[in-house]
KOLKESE-472662 format. One record per residue: residue number from 0; residue in one letter; z, y, x of N, C-alpha, C in turn. Coordinates in nm, 4 decimals, always signed. Each point is the difference from the previous one (the first is absolute). Layout:
N
NUM,A,Z,Y,X,Z,Y,X,Z,Y,X
...
% end
This chain:
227
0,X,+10.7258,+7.9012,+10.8645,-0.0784,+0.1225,-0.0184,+0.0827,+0.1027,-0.0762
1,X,-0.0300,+0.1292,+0.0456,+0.1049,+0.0945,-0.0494,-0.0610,+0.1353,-0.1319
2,X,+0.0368,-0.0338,-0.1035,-0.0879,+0.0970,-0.0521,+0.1151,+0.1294,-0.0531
3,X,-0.0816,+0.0890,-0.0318,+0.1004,+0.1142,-0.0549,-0.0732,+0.0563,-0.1681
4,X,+0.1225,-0.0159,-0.0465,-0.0213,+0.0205,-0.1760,+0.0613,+0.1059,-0.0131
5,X,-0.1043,+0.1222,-0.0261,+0.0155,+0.1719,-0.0655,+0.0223,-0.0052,-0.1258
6,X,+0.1148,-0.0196,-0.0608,+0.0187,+0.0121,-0.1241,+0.0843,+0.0913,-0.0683
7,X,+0.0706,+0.1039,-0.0613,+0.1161,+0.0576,-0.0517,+0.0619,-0.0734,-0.1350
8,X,-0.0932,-0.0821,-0.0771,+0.0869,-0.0832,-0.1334,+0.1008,-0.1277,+0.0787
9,X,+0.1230,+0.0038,+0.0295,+0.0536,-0.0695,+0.0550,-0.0159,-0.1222,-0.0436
10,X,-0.0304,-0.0673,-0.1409,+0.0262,-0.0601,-0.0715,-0.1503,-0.1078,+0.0620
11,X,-0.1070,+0.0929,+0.0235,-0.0988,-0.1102,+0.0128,-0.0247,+0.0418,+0.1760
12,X,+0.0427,+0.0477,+0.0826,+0.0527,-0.0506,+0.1095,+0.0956,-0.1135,+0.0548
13,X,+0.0975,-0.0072,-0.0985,+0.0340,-0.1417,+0.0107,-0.0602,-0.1229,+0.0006
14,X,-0.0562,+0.0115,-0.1239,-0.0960,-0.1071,-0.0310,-0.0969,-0.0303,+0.1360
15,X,-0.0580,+0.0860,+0.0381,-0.1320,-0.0319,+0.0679,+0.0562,-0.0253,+0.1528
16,X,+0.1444,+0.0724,+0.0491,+0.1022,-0.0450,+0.1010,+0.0247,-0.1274,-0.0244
17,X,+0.0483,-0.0766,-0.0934,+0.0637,-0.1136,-0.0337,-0.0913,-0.1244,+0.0349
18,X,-0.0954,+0.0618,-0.0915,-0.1626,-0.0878,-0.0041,-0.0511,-0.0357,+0.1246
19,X,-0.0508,+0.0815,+0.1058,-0.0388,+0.0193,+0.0942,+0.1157,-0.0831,+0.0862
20,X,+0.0665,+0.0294,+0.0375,+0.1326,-0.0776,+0.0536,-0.0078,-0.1843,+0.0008
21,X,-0.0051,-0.0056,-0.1110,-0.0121,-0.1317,-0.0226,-0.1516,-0.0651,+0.0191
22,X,-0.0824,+0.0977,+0.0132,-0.1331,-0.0536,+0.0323,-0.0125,-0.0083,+0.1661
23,X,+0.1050,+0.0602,+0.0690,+0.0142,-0.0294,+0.1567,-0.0341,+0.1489,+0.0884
24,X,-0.0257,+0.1252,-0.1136,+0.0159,+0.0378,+0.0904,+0.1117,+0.1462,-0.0078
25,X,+0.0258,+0.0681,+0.1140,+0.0905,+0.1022,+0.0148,-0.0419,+0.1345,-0.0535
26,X,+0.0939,-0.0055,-0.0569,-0.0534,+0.1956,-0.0930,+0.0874,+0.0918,+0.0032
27,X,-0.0853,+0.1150,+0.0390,+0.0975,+0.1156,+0.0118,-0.0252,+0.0729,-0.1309
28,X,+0.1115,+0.1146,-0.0551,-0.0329,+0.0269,-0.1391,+0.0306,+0.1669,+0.0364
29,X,-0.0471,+0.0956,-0.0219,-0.0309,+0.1490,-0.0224,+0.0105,+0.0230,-0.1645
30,X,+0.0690,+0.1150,+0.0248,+0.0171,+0.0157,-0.1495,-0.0529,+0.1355,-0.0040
31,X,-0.0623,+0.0725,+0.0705,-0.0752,+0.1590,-0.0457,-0.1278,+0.0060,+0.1043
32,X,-0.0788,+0.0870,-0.0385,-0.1417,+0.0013,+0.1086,+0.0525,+0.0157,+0.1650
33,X,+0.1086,+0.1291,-0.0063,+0.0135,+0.0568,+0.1084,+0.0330,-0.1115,+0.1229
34,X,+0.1254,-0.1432,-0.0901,-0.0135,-0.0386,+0.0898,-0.0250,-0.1074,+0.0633
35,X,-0.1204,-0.0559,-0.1447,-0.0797,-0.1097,+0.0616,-0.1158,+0.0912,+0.0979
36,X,-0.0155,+0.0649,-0.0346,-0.1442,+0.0879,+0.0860,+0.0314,-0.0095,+0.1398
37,X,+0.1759,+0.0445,+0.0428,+0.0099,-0.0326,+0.1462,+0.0367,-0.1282,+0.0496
38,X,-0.0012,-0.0890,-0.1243,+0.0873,-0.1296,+0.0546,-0.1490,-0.0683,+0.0497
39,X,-0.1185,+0.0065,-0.1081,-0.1238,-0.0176,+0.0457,-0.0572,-0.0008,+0.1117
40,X,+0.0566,+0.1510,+0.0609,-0.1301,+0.0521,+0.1094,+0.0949,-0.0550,+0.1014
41,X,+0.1146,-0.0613,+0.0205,+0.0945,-0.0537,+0.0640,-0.0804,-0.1759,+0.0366
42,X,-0.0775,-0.0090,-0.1033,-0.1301,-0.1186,+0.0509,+0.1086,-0.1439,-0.0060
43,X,-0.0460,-0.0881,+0.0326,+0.0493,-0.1701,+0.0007,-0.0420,-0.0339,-0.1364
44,X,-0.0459,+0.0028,-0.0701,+0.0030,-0.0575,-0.1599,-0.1458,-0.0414,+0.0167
45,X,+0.0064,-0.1028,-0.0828,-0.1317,-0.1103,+0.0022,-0.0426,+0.0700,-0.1523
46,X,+0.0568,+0.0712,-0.0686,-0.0315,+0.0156,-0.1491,+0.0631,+0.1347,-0.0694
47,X,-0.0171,+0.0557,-0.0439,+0.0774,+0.1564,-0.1042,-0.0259,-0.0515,-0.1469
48,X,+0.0950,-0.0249,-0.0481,+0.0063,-0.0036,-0.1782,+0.0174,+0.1403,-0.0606
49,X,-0.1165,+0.0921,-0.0338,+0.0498,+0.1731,+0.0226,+0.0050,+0.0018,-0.1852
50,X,+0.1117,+0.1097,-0.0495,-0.0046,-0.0009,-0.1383,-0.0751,+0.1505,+0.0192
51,X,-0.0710,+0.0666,-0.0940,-0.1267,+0.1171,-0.0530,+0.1343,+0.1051,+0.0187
52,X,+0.0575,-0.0345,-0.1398,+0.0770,+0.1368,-0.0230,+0.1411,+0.0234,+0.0667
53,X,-0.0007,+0.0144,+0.1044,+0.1091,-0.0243,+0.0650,+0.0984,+0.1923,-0.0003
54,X,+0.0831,+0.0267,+0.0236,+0.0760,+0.1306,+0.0182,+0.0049,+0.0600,+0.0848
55,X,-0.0570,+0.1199,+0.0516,-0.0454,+0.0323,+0.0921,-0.1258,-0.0292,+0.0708
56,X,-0.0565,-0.0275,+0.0874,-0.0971,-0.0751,+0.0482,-0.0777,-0.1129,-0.0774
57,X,-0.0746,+0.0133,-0.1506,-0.0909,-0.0983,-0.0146,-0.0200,-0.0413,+0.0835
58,X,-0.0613,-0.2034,-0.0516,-0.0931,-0.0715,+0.0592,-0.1227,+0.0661,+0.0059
59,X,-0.0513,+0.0827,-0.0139,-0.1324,+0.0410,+0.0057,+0.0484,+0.0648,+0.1902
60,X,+0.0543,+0.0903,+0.0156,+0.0356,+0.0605,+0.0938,+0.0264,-0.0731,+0.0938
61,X,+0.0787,-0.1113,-0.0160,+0.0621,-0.0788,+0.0884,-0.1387,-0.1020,+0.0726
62,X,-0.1230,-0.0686,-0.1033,-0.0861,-0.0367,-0.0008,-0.0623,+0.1141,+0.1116
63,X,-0.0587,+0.0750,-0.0286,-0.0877,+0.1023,+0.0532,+0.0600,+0.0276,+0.1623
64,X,+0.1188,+0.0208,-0.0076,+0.0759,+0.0186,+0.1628,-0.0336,-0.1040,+0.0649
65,X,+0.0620,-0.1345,-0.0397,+0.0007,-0.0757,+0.0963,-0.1675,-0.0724,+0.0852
66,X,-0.0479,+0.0232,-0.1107,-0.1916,+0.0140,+0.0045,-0.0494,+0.0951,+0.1175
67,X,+0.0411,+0.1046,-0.0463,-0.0519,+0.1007,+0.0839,+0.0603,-0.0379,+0.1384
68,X,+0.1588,-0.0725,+0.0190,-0.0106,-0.0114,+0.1327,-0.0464,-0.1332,+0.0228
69,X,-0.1200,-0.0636,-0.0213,-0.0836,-0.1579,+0.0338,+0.0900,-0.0765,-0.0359
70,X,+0.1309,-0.0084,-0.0658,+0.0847,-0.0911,-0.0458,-0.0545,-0.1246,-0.0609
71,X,-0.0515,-0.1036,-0.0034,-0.0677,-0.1014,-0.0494,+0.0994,-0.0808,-0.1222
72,X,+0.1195,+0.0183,+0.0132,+0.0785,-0.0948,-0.0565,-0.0829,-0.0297,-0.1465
73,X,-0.0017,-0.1109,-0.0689,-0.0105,+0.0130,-0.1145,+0.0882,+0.0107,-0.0973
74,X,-0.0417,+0.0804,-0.1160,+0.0520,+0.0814,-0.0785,+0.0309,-0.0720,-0.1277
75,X,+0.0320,-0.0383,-0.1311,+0.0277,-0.0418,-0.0953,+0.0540,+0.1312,-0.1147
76,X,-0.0603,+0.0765,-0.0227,+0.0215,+0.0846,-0.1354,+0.0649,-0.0588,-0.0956
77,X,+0.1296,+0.0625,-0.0310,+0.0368,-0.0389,-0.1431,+0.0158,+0.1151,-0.0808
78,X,-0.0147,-0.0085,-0.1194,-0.0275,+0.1121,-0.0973,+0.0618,-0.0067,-0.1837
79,X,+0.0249,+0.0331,-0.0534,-0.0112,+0.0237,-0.1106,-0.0625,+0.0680,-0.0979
80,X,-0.1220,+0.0825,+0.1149,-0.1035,+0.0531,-0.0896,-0.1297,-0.0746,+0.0651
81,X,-0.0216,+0.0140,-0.1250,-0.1537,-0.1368,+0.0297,-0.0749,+0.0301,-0.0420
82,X,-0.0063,+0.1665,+0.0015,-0.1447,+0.0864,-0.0391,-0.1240,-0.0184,+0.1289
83,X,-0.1418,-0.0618,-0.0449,-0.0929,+0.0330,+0.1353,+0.0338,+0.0205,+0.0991
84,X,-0.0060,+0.1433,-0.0128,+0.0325,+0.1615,+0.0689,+0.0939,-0.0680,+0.1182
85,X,+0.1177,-0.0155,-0.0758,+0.0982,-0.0220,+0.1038,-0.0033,-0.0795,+0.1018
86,X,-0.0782,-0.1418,-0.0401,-0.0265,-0.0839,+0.0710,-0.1169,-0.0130,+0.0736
87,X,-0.0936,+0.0614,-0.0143,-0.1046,+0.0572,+0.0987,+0.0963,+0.1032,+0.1389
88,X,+0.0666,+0.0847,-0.1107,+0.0358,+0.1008,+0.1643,+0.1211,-0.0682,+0.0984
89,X,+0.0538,-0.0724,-0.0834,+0.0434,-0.1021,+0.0925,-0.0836,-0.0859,+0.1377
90,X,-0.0778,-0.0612,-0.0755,-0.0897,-0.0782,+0.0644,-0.0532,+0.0905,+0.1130
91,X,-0.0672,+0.0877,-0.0285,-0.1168,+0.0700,+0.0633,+0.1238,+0.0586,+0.1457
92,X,+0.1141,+0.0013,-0.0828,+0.1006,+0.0847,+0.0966,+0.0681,-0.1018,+0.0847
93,X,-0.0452,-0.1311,+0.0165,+0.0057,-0.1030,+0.0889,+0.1148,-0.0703,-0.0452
94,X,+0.0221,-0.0600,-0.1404,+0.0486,-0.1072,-0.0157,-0.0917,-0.1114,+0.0081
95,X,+0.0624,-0.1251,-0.0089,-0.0334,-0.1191,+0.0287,-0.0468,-0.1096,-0.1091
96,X,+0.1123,+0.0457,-0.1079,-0.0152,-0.0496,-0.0803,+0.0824,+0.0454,-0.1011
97,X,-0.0455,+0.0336,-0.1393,+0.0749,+0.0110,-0.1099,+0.1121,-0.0513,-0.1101
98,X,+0.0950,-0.0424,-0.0352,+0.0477,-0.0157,-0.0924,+0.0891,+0.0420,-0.1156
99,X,-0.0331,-0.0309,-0.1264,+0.0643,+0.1012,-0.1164,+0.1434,-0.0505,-0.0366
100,X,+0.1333,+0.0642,-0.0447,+0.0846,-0.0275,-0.0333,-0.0260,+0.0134,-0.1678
101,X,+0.0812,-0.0873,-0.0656,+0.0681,-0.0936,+0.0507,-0.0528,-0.1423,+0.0509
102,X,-0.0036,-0.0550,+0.1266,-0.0267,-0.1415,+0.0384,+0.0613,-0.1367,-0.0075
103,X,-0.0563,-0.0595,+0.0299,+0.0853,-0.1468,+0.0148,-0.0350,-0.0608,+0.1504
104,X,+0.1388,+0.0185,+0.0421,+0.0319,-0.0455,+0.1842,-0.0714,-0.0995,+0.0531
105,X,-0.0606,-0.0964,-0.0683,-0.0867,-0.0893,+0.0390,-0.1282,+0.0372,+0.0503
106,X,-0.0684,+0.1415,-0.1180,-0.0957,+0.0361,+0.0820,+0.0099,+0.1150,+0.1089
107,X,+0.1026,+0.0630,-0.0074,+0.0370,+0.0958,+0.1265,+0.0354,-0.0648,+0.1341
108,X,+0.0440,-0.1759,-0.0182,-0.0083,-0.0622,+0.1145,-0.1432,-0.0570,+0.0880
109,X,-0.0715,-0.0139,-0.0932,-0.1637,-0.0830,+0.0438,-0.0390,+0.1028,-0.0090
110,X,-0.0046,+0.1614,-0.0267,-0.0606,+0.0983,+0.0525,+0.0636,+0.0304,+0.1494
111,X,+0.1155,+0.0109,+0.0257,+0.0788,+0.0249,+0.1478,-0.0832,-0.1261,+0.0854
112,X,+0.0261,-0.1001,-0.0385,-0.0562,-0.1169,+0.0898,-0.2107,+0.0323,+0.0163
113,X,+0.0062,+0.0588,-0.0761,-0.1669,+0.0233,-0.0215,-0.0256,+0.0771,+0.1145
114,X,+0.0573,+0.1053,-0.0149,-0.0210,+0.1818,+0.0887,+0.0518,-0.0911,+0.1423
115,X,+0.1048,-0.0825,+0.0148,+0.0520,-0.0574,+0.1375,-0.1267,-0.0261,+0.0623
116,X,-0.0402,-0.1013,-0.0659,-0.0948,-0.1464,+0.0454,-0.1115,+0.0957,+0.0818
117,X,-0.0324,+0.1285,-0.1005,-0.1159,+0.0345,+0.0157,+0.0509,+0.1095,+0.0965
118,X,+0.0990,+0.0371,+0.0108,+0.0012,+0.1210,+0.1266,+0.0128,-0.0939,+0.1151
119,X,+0.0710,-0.1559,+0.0280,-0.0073,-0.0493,+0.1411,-0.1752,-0.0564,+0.0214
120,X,-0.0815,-0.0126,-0.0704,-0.1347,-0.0302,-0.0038,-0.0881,+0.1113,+0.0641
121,X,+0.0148,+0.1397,-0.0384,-0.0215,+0.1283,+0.0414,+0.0202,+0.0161,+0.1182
122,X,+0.1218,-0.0531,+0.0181,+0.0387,+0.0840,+0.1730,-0.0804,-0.1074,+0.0690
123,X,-0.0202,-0.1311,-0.0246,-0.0497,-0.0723,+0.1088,-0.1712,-0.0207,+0.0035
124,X,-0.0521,+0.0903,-0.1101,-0.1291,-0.0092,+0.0189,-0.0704,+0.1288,+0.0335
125,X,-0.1516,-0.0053,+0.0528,-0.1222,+0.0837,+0.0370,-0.1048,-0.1095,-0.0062
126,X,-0.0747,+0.1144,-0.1309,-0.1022,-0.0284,-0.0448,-0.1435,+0.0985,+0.0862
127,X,-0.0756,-0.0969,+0.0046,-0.1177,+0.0266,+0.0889,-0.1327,-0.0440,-0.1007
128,X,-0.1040,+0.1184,-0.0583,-0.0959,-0.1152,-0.1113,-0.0974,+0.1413,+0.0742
129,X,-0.1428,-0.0459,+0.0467,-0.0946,+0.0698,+0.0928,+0.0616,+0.0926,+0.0376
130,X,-0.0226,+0.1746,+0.0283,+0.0731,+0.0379,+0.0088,+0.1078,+0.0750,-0.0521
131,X,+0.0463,-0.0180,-0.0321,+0.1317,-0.0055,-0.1347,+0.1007,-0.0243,+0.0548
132,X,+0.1167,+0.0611,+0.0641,+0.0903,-0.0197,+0.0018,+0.1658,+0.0259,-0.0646
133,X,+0.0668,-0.1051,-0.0277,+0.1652,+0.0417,-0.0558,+0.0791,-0.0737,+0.0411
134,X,+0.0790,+0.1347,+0.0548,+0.1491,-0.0158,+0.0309,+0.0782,-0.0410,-0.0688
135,X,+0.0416,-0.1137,-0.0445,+0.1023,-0.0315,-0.1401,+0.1560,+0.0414,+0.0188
136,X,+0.0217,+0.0056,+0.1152,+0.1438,+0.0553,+0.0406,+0.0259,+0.1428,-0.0383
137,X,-0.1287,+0.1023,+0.1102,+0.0432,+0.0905,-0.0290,-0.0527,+0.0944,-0.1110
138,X,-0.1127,-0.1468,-0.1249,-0.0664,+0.0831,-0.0904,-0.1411,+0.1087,+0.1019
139,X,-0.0358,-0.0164,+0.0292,-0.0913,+0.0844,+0.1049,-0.1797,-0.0931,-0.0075
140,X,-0.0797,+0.0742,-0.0244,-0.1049,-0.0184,-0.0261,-0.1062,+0.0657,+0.0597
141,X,-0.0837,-0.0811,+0.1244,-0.1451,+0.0686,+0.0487,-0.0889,-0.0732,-0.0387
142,X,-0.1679,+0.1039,+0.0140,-0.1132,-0.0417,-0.0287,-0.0972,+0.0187,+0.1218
143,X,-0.0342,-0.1108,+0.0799,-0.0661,+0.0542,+0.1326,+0.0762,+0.0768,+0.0923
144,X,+0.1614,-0.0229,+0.0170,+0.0545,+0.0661,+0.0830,+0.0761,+0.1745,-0.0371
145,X,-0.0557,+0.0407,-0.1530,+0.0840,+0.0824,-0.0174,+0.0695,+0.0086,-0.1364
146,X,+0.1311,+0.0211,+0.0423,+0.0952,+0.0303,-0.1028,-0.0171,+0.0062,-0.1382
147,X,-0.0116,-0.0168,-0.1242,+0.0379,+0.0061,-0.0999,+0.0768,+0.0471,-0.0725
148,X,+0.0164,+0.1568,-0.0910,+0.1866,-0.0042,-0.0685,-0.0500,-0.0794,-0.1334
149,X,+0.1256,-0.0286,+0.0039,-0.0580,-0.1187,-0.1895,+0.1465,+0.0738,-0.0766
150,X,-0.0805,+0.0116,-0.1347,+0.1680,+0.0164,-0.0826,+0.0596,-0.1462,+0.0122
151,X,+0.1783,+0.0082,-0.0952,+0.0142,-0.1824,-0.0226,-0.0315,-0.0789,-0.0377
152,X,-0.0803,+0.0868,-0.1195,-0.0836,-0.0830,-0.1074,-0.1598,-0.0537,+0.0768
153,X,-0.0121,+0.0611,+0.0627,-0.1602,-0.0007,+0.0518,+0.0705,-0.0960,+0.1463
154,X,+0.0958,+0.0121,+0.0584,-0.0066,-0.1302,+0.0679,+0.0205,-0.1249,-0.0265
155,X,+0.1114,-0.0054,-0.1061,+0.0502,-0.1464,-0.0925,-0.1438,-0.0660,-0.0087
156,X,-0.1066,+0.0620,-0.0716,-0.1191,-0.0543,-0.0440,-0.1234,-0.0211,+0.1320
157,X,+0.0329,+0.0892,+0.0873,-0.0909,-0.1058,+0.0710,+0.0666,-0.0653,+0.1168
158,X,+0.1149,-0.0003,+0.0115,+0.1040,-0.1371,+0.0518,-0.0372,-0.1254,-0.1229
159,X,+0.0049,+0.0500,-0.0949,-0.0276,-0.1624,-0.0943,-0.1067,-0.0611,+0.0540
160,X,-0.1290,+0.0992,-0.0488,-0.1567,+0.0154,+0.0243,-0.0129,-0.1367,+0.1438
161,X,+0.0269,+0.0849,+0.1085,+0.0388,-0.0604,+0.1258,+0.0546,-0.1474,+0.0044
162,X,+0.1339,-0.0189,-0.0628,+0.0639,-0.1364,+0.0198,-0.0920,-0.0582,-0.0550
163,X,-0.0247,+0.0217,-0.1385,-0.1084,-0.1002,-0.0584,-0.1605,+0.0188,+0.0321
164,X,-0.0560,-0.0061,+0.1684,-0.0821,+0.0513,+0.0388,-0.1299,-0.1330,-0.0910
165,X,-0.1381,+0.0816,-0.0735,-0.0559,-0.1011,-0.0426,+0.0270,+0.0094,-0.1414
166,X,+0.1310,-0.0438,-0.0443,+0.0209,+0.0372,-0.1342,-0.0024,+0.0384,-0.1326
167,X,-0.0286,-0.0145,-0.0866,+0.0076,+0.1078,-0.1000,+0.1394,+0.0331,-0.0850
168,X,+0.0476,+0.1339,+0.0076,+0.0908,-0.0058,-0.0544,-0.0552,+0.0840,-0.1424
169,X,+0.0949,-0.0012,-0.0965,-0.0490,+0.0305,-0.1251,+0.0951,+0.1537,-0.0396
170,X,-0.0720,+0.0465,-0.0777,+0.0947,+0.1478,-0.0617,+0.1874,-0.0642,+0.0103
171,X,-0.0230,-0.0767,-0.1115,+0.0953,-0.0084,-0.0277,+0.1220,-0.0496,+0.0837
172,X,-0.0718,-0.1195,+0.1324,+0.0710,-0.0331,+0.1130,+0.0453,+0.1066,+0.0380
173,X,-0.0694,+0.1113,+0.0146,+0.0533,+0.0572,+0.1370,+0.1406,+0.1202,-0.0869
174,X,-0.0366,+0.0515,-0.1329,+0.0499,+0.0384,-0.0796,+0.2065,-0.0669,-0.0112
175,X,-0.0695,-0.1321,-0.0169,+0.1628,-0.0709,-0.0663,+0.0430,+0.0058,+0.1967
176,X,-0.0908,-0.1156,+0.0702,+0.0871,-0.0586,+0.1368,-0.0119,+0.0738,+0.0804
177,X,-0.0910,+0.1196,+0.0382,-0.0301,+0.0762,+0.1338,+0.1263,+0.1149,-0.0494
178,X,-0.0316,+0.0650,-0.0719,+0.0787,+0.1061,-0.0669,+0.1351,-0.0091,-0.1484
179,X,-0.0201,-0.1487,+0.0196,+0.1327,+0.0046,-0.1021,-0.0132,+0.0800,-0.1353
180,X,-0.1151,+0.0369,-0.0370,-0.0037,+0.1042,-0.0628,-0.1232,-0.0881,-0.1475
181,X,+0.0928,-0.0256,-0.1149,-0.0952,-0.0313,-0.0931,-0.1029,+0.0619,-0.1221
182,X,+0.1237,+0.1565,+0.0450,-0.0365,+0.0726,-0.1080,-0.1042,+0.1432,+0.0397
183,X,-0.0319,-0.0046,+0.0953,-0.1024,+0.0856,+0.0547,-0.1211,+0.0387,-0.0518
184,X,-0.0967,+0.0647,-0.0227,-0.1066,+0.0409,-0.1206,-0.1261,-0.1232,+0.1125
185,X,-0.0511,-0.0441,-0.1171,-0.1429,-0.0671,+0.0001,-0.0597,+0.0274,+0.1607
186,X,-0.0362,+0.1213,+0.0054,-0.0635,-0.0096,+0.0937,+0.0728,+0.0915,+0.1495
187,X,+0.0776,-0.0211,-0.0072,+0.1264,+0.0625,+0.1495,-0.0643,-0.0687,+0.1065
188,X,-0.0190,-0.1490,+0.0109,-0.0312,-0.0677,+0.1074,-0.1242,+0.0386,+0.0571
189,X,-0.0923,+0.0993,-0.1632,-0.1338,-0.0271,+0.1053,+0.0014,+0.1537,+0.0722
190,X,+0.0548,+0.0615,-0.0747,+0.0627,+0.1524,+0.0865,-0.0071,-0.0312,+0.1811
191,X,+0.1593,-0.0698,-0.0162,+0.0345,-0.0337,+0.1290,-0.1268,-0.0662,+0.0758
192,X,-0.0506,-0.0855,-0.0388,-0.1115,-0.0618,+0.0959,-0.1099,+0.1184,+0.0338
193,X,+0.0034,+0.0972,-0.0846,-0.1253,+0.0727,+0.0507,+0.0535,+0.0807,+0.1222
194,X,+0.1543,+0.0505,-0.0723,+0.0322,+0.1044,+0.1870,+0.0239,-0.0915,+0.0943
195,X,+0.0475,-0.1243,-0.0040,-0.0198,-0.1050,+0.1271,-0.1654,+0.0177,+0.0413
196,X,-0.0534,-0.0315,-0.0655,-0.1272,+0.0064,+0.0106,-0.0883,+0.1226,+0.1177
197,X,+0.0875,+0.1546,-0.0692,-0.0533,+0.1176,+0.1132,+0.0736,-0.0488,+0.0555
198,X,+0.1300,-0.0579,+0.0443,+0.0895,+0.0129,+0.1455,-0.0690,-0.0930,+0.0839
199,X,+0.0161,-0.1355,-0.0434,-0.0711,-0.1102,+0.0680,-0.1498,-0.0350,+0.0295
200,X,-0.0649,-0.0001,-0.0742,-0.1304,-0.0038,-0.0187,-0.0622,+0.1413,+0.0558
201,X,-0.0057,+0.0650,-0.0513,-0.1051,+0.1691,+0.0074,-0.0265,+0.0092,+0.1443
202,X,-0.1350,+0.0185,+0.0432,-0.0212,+0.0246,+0.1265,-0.0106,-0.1390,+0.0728
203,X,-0.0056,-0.1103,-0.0329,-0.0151,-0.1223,+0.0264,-0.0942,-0.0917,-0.0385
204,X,-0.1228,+0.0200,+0.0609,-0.1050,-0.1399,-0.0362,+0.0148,-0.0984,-0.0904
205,X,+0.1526,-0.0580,+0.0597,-0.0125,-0.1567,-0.0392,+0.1372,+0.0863,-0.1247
206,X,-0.0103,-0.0729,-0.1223,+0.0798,+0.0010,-0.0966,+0.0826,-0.0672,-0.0034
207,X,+0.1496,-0.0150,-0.0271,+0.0783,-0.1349,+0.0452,+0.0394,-0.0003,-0.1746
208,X,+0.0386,+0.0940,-0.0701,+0.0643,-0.0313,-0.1270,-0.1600,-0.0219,-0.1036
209,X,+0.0390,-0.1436,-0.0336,-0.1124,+0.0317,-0.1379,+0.0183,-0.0580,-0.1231
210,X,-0.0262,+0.0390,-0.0884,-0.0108,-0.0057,-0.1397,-0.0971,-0.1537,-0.0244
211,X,+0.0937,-0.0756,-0.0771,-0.0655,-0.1291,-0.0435,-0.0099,+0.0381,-0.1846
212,X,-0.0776,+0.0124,-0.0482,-0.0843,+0.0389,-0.1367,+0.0944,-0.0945,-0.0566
213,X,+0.0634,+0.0998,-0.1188,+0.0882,-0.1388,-0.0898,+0.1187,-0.0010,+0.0160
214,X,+0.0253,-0.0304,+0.1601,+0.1262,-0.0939,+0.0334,+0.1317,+0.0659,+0.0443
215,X,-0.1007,+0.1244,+0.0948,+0.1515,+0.1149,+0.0757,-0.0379,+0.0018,+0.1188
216,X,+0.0564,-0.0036,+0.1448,-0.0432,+0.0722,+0.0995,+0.0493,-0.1478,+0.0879
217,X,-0.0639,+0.0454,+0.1407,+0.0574,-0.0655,+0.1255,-0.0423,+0.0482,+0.1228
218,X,+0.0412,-0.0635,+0.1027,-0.0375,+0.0747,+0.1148,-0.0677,-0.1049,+0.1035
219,X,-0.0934,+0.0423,+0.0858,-0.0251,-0.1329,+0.0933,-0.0546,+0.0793,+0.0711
220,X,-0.0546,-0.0712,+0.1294,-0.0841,-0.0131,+0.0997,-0.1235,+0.0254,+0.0081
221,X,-0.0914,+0.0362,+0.0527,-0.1327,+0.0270,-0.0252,-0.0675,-0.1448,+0.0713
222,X,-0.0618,-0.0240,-0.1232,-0.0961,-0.1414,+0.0808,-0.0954,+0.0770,+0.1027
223,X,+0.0055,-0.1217,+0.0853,-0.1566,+0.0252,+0.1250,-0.0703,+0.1018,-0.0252
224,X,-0.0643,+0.0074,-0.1072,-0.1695,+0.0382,-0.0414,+0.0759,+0.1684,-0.0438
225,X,+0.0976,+0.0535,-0.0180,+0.0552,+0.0916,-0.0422,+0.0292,+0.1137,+0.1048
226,X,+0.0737,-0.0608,+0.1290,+0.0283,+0.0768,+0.1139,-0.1359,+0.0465,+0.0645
% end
């Protein structure tokens, strides 16, 4: 598997070249936005290790382009600012997943193997729950046959919602494992569930997202007596 690491500190491009290498797989290394951004849209990579502050072309930019053209690859943010802020507009701007410098390579490897596992899982599934449908490949979401736009954040969560059809997932699940995200305010998740809520739900009889008192949210099926 071929990944490409956006980095300009040569010093911890090595490292994560070296690392990676010996974990089996092939890495290409970019040392400025401009020209991981085209080495990117040049496509084959199972993975992008993107650094934030890059020269020229931020990761924010580079994030946002390759998005805008349906680029799916997953993303891996690395950063040295580990303000919120930053890591929300990351996120929201279609990274995959976050991490703060300085790290330790052990967990930048079981995060790469994480984002892998879970992008070859994606491409090979479609989810079907009444009528509810998702595209996990191409991220694409209908309700009764029409279209859906979802932000990233508002699809991550009801792709979880979905896999774990039945479920309950909790604030904090979806907080740390859906969104990688531990430090998010109290109530962000229930934000997000309410505009899922007008996208998916509104204009629909049957309710698919609901609120379990206590526990956090899940999604299911409408029993018999419901339809």
């Amino acid at each position: 598997m071929r990944v490409l690491v956006i980095e300009d500190e040569a010093a911890i491009a090595r490292v994560i070249r070296r690392g990676l290498e010996q974990a089996h797989y092939r890495v290409d290394v970019a040392e400025n936005g401009a020209q991981g951004l085209k080495m990117a849209m040049e496509g084959g990579y199972s993975l992008l290790i993107l650094d934030l502050m890059l020269p020229g072309v931020d990761g924010w930019r580079i994030c946002e382009e390759l998005r805008s053209r349906r680029d799916r690859v997953p993303i891996l943010m690395l950063t040295a600012r580990s303000g919120l802020e930053d890591r929300v507009r990351g996120l929201e701007m279609g990274a995959d997943d976050y991490l703060p410098k300085p790290f330790e390579f052990p967990e930048l490897l079981a995060r790469v193997r994480a984002l892998i596992r879970r992008d070859k899982v994606h491409k090979t599934r479609h989810i079907r729950i009444a009528d509810l449908e998702i595209d996990t490949a191409q991220r694409r979401v209908w309700r009764a046959g029409t279209e859906i736009a979802l932000s990233h954040r508002e699809y991550d969560l009801l792709e979880a919602l979905a896999a774990h059809e039945g479920q309950v997932l909790t604030r904090e699940t979806i907080q740390e494992r859906v969104w990688m995200d531990e430090e998010s305010y109290s109530n962000t998740v229930d934000v997000y569930i309410g505009l899922l809520r007008k996208k998916v739900d509104a204009g629909h009889a049957v309710k698919l997202i609901q609120t379990v008192r206590g526990a956090g949210y899940t999604l299911r099926r409408p029993e018999e007596d419901e339809r």
